[in-house]
N, C-alpha and C positions, 0 to 999 in steps of 0.2 A: 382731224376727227378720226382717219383711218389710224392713225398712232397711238390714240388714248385707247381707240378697239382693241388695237394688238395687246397694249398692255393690260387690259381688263381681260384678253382671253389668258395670257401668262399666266397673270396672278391665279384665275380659275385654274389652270391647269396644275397650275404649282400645288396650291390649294391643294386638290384634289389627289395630286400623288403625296401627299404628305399625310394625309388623313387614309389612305388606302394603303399606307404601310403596316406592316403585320407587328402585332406587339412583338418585342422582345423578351426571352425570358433567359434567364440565366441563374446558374446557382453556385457559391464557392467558398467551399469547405476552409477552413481553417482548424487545423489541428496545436495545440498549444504545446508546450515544453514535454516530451513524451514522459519525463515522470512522475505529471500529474495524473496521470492515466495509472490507478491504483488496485493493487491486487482482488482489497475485496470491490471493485466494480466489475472486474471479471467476474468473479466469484457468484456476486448478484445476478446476473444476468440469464440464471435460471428463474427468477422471479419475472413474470414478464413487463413492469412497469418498470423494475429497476433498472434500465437501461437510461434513465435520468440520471442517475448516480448521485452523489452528493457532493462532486468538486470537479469544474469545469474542467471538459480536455478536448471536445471539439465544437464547433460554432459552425453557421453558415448565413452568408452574406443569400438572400434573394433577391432577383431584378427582375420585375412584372409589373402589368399596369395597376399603379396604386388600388383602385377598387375591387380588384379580381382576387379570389381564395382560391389557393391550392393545396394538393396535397405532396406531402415529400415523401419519400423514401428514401432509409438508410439501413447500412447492414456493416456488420464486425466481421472481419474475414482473419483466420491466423494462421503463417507459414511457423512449423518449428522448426527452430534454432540449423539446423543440419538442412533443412528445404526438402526434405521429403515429405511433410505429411500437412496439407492444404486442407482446412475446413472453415466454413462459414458458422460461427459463432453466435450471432442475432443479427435478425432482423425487425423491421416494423415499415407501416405506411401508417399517417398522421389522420387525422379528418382535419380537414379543409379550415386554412385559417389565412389570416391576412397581415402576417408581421411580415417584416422584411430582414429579420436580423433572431435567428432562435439558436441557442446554446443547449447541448443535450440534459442542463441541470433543469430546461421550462418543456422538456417531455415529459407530457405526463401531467402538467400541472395547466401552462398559461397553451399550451399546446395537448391534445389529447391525441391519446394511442388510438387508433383502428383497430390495429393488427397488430401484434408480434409475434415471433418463434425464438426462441433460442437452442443449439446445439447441444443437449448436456452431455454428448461423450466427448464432442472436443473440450467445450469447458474443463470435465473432468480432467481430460488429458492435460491441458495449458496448467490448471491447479497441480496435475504431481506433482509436474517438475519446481511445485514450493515455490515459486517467483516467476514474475513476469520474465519470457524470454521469446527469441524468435522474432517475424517481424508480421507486423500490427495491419490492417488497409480496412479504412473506411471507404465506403461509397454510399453517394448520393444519387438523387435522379425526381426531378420535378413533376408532379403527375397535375393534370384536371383537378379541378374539384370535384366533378362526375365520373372520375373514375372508381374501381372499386376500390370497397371499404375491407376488402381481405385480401392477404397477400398472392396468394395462389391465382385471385380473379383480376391480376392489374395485367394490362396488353400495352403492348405497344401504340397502338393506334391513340391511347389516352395520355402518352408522355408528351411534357413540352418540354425535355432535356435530354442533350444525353445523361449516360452516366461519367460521374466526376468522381475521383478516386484521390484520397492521400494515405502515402503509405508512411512507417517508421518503424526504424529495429531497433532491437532493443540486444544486445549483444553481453555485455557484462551486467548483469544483473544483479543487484542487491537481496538481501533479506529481508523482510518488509516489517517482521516483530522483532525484538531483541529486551530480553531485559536487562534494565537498566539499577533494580535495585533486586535482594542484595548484588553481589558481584560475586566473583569466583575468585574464592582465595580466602572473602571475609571470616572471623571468628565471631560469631555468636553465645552468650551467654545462657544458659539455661533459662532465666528470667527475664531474657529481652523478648519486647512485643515490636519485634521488626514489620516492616511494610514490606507488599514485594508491586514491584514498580516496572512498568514496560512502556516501549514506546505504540502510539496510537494508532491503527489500522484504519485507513478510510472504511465505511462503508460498516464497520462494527461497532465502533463507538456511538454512545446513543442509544444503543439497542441493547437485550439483555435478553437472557435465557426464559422462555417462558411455558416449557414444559412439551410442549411441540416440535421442537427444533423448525419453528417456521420463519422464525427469524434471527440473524447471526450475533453471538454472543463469544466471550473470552471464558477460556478454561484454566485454569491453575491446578497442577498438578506435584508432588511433591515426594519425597519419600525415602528412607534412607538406603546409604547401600554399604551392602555386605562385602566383603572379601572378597576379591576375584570378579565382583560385576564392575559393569558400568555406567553411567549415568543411565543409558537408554534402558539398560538392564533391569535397574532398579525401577522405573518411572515404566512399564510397564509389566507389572507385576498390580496383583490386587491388593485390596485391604491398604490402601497409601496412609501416608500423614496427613495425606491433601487431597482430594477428588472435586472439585467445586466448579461447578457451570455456574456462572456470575449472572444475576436478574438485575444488575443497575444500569441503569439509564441515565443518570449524571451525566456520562462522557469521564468518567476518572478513569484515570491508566493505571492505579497504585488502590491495596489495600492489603489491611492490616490482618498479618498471619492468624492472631486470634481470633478473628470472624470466619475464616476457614477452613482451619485447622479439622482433624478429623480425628487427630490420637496427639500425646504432647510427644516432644523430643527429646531425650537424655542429654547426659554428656557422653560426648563420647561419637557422639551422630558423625556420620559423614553424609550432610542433607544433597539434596539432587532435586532444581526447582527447573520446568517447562511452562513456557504461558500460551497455548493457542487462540488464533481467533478460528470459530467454530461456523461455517457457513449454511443453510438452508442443503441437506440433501446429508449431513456428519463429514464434508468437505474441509479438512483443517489447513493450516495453514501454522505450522509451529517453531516457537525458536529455538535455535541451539540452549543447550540446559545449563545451566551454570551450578557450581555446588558451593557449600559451605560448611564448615564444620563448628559443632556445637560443646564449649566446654563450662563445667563446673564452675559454681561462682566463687570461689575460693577467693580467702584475703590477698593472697599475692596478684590473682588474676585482675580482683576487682578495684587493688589500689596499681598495679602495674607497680608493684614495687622492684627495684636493684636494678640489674639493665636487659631485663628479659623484653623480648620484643612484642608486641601485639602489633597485627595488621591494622584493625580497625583505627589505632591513633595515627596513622601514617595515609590521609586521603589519597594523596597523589599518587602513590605506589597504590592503592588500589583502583583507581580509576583506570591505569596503564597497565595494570595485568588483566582487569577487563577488557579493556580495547584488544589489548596480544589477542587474548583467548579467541574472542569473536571475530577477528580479520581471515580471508579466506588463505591455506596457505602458500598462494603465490606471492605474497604481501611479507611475510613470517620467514620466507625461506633465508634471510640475510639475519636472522634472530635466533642465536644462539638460544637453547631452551636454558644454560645456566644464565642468562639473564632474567628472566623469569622466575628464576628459582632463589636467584637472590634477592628482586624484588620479595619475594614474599616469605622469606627467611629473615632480612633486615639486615642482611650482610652488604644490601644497597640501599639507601634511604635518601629519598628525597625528600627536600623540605621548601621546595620552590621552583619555579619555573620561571626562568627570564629568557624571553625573544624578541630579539632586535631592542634591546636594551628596555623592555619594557617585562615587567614583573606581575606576574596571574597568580592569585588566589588560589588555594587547592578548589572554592566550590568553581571558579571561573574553569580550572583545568578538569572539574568534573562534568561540566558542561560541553568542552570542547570533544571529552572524551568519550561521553555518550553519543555528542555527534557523528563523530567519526566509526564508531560500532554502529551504527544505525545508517551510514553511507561511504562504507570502503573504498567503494569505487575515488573518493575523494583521493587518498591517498595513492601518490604510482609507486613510494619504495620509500623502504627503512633501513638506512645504512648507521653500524654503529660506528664511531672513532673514538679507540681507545686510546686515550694518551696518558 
């Protein structure tokens, strides 16, 4: 009898220290491939719900008693590139919810904001430099549900975590627009209704110009240039060929010169086309310009008759003087400029690509070739061998 006691008082004891354990809370951030983490969601983040973004780059794992609502807090912190100048970016605290698993795409929505703040001189600043750079740190920190619902009024005494921190740099950075149609080099006919075509910016696309600048839209610009200027020369000057804040909302990356247009183009044009995405605040974000020139539709031009060259029949050589053009020049340094030149004189003419015994299409090579213009960093070096 004295032995079945003992073990009725264990079991109560055990009991007891088991059920007078303190819940556990914990929280842990998951940052994803850093570059999903997209220009225009910096860019947004003057908006204060846009810190949801539109394509997932961090997550967080919660560990709390099933029935219990908390609140989180997280905040954007950015070192630039050189590690001199630290600023916090946004922040926010949540109202009180009961997932166990939230991604910054259901802020805002399956999860609601309290609070935010964002930084708009650092933003500004991280936008000059045209591309994401420097290094990135989120932090987290698990609050009450009772605690406050504004940022300035959260105390310590209402945290059930520390703060959790993941950092990433971002060190060789890319250009985030580039366009991809026309290219630089093409000839244009007086009577061609060309398209002009760029790659997609998160965080822009979907949106359009609506008269406010209050929400981010793509700009096309265009115009010819004169003797002795420059692309940027020209393209900033008034009265253009081109002036166009875009209102669609499609999601299209490409459209058609005649709906844009602002004055027609001769022969004789040496064109000069820029395509920015345009953020909330006249925040741009734009690509290197590419030119083109515009000739006469003349019988010789238009049947390509004798053995006079035209670029446009030759896709391949213009995809690869695109690509040249737009590679940053540590990439170019091994690239004679008469390569180039003979590219698109026709004194070199390619009419096919085979790697590792397999044979690419010119559209197959204009696809890889847009790639590559749209993510440099892919490529470490261009060596030629001339044999």
């Amino acid at each position: 009898m004295r032995q079945i006691l003992m073990v009725l008082i264990l079991l109560l004891a055990s009991t007891s220290y088991l059920f007078s354990q303190p819940p556990t809370y914990d929280i842990i951030p998951y940052v994803d491939n850093q570059t999903t983490l997209d220009f225009g969601q910096i860019a947004n983040l003057k908006n204060a719900s846009a810190i949801s973004g539109q394509q997932e780059f961090f997550s967080v794992d919660i560990i709390k008693p099933d029935t219990q609502s908390v609140r989180v807090y997280g905040s954007l912190d950015w070192t630039d590139v050189d590690g001199t100048s630290y600023s916090k970016m946004a922040e926010f605290i949540t109202e009180p919810f009961n997932y166990t698993h939230v991604t910054n795409q259901q802020l805002g929505s399956m999860v609601k904001i309290a609070d935010s703040r964002s930084n708009s001189s650092a933003i500004d600043r991280n936008i000059a430099k045209g591309k994401l750079v420097g290094e990135y740190t989120l932090t987290f920190c698990m609050y009450k549900s009772s605690a406050s619902r504004t940022i300035g009024g959260l105390n310590s005494a209402d945290r059930l975590t520390a703060n959790v921190t993941r950092s990433f740099k971002i060190t060789n950075p890319t250009q985030t627009i580039t366009i991809v149609e026309p290219m630089t080099g093409d000839v244009k006919f007086v009577t061609d209704n060309i398209s002009i075509g760029w790659t997609e910016v998160e965080g822009v696309t979907g949106y359009g110009y609506n008269g406010n600048n209050k929400s981010p839209y793509y700009r096309i610009k265009a115009n010819k240039i004169l003797a002795g200027e420059t692309p940027d020369d020209a393209l900033n000057k008034n009265n253009l060929y081109v002036d166009k804040k875009l209102d669609n909302k499609s999601g299209q990356t490409t459209v058609s010169w005649q709906l844009v247009k602002s004055k027609d183009w001769v022969a004789g044009d040496n064109i000069a086309v820029v395509v920015s995405a345009v953020f909330p605040g006249d925040l741009e974000l734009k690509s290197a310009p590419i030119t083109f020139t515009v000739k006469d539709n003349s019988t010789s031009d238009t049947s390509h008759a004798g053995n006079q060259f035209v670029l446009q029949d030759h896709p391949i050589n213009m995809a690869i003087i695109a690509a040249l053009n737009n590679l940053p020049p540590n990439i170019m340094g091994n690239i004679p400029s008469s390569f180039v030149q003979n590219l698109t004189n026709g004194n070199l003419i390619l009419s096919g690509i085979t790697l590792d015994g397999v044979s690419y299409s010119p559209e197959q090579m204009q696809v890889l070739m847009n790639h590559l213009i749209a993510n440099p960093s892919l490529i470490l070096s261009i060596v030629l061998n001339r044999k």
